[in-house]
N, C-alpha and C positions, 0 to 999 in steps of 0.2 A: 504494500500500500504506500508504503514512504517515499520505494521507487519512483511507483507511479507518480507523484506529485512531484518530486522534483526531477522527472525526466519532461513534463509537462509545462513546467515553470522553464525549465531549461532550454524548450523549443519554445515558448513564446520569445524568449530572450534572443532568438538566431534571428526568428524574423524581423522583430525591430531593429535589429544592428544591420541584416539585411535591407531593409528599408532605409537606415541613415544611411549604410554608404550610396545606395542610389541615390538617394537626392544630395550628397555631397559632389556625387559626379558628374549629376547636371549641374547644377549652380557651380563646377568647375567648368563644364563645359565654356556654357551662356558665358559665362564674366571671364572666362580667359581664353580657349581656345577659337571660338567664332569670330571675335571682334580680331583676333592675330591673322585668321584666316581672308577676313574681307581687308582689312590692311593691305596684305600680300597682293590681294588681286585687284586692290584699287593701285598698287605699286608698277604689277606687272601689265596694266591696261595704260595707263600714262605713259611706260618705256614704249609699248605698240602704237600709241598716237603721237611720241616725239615728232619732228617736223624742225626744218632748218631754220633757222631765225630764235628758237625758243631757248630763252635765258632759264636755268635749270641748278639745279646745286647737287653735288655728287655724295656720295656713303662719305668719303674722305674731307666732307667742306669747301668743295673747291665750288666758285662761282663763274659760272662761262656760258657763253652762247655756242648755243649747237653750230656746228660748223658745216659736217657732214656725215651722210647716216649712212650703214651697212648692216647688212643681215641680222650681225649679232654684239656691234661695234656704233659707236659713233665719235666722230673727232671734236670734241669741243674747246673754240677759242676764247684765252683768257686774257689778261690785260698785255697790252704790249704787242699783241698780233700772236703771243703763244697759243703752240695749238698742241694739245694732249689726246691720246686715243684713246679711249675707256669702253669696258663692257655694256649692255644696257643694262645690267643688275645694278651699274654703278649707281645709277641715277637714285637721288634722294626724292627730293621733293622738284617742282616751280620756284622760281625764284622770289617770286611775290607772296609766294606761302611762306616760305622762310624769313625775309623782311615783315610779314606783317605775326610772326610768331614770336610773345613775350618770352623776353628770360628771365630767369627766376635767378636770384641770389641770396645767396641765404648768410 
């Protein structure tokens, strides 16, 4: 009989712990992995729509205008007529996103 009650107690106990870690791994999902994932492919839809003329800022900081574009490449020129080759992964943001993004100092 005593078995019984606490192998009874002891499965109600699995599925609530079963239960908590399922909803820890949505609400990991939601608040961490989706919003990384639409990042990603709002990142990698902007390197697909580059175009010559577009001032742009690199992973590395660098600030330059698209020069010229290739497959999987593009040249961008930076002050002084320098001109640097970079991958499209390089690409950070638009230039105008970055000048109008505050810094924080703490």
């Amino acid at each position: 009989m005593t078995t019984a009650i606490l192998l009874q107690a002891g499965g109600g106990l699995g599925y609530q712990q079963l239960i908590m870690f399922g909803l820890i791994a949505v609400v990991f999902y939601f608040f961490m992995i989706r919003p990384q994932m639409k990042k990603q492919k709002d990142q990698k839809k902007y390197a697909e729509e580059l175009k010559k003329g577009d001032k742009v800022v690199t992973t590395a900081g660098i600030h330059g205008k698209v020069y010229e574009i290739a497959d999987t490449t593009f040249l961008l020129e930076v002050e002084n007529g320098g001109r640097i080759r970079f991958n499209k992964s390089a690409i950070s943001l638009d230039e105008s996103k970055a000048l109008n993004t505050p810094v924080v100092t703490k």
